[in-house]
N, C-alpha and C positions, 0 to 999 in steps of 0.2 A: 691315564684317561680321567681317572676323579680328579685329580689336580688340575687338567682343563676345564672341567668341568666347574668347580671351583673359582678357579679365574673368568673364567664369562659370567660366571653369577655374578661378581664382585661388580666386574663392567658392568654389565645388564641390571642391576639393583639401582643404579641412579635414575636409569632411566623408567624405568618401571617406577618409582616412584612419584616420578616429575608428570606421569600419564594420568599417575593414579591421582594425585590433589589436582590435575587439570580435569577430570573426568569430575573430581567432585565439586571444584569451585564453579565449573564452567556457566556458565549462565542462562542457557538456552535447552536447558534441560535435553539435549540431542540426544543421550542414550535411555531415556527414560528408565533413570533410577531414584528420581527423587520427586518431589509435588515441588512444579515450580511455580514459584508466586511471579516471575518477573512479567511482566506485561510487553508486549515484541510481537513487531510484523516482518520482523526476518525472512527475506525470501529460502535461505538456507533451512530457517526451522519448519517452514508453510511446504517446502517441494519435499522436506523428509517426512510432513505428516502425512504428506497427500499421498505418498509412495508406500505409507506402511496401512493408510486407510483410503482407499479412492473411493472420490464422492460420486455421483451422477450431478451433482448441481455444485457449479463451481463458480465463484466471485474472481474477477481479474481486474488486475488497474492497477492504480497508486494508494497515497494513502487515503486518497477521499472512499474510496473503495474498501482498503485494510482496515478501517477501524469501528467498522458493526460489530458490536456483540453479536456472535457468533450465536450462542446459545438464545438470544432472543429471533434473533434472524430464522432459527429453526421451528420454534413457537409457532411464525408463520407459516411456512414452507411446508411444515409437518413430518420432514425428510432431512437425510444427516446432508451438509451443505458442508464443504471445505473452502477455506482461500489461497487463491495462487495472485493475491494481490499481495502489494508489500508499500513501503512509503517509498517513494522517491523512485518508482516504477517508469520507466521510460514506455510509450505506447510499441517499438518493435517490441522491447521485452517482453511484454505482456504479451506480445503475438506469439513471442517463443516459447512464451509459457500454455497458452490457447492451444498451439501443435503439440506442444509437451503432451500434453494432458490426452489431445485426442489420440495419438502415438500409441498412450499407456494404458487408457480405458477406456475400452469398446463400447461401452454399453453409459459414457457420457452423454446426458439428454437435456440439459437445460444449463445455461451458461449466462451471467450477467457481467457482461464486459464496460467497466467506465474507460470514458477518455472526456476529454476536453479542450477549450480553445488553446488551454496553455502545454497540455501534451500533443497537441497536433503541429506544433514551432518546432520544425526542423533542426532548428538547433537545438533541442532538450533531447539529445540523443545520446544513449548511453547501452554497453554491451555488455551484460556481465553472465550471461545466460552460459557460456559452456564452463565458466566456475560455478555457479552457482549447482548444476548440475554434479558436478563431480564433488566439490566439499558435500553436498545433502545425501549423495550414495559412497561416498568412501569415506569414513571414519578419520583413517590417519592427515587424509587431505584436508579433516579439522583442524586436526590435535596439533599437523605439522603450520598451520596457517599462522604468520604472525600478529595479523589483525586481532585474531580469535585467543591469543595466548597475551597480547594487553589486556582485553576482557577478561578475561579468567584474573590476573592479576590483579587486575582492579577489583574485580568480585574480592580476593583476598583482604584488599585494604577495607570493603566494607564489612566484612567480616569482621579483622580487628577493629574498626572502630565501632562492634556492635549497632550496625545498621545496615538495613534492606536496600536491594539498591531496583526501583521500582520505576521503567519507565514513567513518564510526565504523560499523562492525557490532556487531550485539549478542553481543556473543563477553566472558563473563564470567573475571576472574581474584580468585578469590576467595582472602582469606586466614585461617587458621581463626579468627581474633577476629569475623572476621563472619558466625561459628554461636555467639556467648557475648556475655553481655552484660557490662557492665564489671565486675560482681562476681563475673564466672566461671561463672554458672548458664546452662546453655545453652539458647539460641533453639530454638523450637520453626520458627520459618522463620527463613530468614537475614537477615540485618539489611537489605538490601536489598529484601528480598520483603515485610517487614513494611512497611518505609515507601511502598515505591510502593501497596501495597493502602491505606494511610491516603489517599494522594491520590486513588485511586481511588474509595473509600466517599466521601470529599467532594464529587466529580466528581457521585455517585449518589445523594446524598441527594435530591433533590426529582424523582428520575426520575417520568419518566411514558412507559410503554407506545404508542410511535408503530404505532396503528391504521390511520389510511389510510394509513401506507409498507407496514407488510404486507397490505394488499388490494392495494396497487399492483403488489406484490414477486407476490403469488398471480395477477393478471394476467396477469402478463409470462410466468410458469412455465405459463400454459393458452398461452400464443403459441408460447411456444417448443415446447411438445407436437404445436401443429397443425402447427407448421413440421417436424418430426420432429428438432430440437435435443435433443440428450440434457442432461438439468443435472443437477447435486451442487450442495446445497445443505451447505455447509462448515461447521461450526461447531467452530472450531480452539480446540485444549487451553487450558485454566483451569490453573493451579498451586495446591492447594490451599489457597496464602494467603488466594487471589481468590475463592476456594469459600465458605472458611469467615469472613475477615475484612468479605468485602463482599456476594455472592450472598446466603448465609445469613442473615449480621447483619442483612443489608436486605429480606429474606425476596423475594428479584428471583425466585428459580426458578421460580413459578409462571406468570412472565413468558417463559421460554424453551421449559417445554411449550405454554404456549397459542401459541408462534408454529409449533412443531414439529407440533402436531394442525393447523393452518390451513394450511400449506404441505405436507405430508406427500402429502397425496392427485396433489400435483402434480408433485412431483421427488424426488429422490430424498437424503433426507435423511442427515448425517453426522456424527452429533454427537458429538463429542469435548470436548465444553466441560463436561457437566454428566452425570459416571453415578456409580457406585457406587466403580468402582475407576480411579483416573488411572492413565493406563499410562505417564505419564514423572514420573519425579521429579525435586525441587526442580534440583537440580544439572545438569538436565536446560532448565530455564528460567534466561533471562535478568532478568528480572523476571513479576512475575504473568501477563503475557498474552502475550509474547514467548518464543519458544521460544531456546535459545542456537545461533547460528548453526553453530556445530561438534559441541555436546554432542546436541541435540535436533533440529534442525532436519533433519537429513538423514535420520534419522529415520521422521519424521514426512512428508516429502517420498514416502521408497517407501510407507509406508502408505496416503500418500490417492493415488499415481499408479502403481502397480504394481497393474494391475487389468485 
């Protein structure tokens, strides 16, 4: 019997070890055993916070949503606030995340949902909700993930080469050639803001108006009503690039009041994407639909949470 015993250690010793530097390289600090510096809107590490602390006031969306400082975001609010937003959040998800959430906690009363012209394009559909759920409550369903074990690896290589490996915030450092074009005549947007709006209008050529997501979305706002949930429905700043190179050109506006007249009667709507006067300028945005994290963003944070 020791002698099996013995031999399954031997076995069991690799593996146990190969847990143990993934548990300490990993990067997302999921077990909470060390102070992580990395910066991440991970939906996996946002549904394992929100599961080991439920907030009553919850942010949903993508990343125009994901990247308030949280802690200044509370400043206003006065109350602890969690996100079940993430970057690159598809609007069902965020619905599945919205059901998640009421599912889990009873006593959810106030909820700030973004969406936008560009998540209501039926084709920016994306399903990742019944993993997402299960890697953020089953541990091994991390450890075994092979996405999650190149991170971890890579966390190693910056290890060896004595350095942090520190998401990129959107915090712009512009220099004046990128308001002129190479013959000196000056950009009407900045060289940056023109070309992310081309990939954009690309992105929006063959849009199509996702109809049952906002019946779905109009559902969930009469549930929330009955339940006595308060909702904002978010519709966070456009940079005039996005206005006029892609909205307009593609003539989409007509697509963000018809979602605004069908949701309107049910929550309470906040639209900053599409009016007469933008109240942040260019220098103010990171590119077209991201606000810049120090120039705009804080911003923007007391306006929609200072209430």
């Amino acid at each position: 019997m020791l002698k099996l015993i013995k031999k399954l250690a031997i076995i069991a010793l690799p593996i146990i070890i190969y847990f143990g530097i993934f548990i300490y390289f990993e990067p997302y600090n999921y077990f909470g055993f060390k102070n992580n510096e990395y910066v991440d809107d991970s939906a996996i590490v946002r549904v394992r916070q929100y599961n080991q602390e439920p907030s009553d006031i919850v942010i949903f969306g993508d990343s125009r949503m994901a990247h308030f400082d949280i802690k200044l975001v509370e400043s206003y609010t006065g109350e602890d606030v969690k996100m079940l937003s993430f970057g690159g959040a598809s609007l069902n998800e965020s619905m599945d995340l919205l059901e998640y959430a009421m599912d889990t906690n009873p006593n959810l009363k106030t909820i700030y949902f973004g969406i936008s012209f560009y998540t209501l394009n039926e084709n920016y559909y994306k399903d990742r909700m019944s993993q997402i759920k299960t890697i953020a409550t089953n541990p091994f369903a991390y450890m075994l993930n092979f996405n999650y074990n190149i991170e971890m690896l890579n966390e190693i290589k910056f290890f060896i080469k004595g350095e942090k490996n520190v998401a990129e915030k959107d915090e712009g450092h512009w220099k004046e050639s990128d308001y002129y074009y190479e013959d000196g005549s000056p950009r009407k947007y900045r060289k940056n803001l023109e070309e992310f709006a081309g990939k954009i209008f690309d992105v929006c050529k063959n849009y199509y108006f996702d109809e049952l997501d906002v019946e779905r979305y109009v559902e969930l706002m009469k549930e929330c009503e009955k339940r006595g949930i308060k909702t904002y429905t978010v519709m966070p700043p456009l940079d005039n690039s996005i206005k006029d190179l892609v909205v307009d050109e593609l003539g989409l506006s007509n697509y963000i009041f018809k979602f605004i007249d069908s949701v309107d009667p049910y929550t309470t709507v906040l639209n900053y994407e599409y009016n007469e006067k933008n109240i942040f300028t260019q220098d103010e945005f990171y590119d077209g639909l991201h606000l810049d994290v120090v120039k705009g963003l804080p911003k923007f944070t007391q306006i929609l949470f200072e209430r």
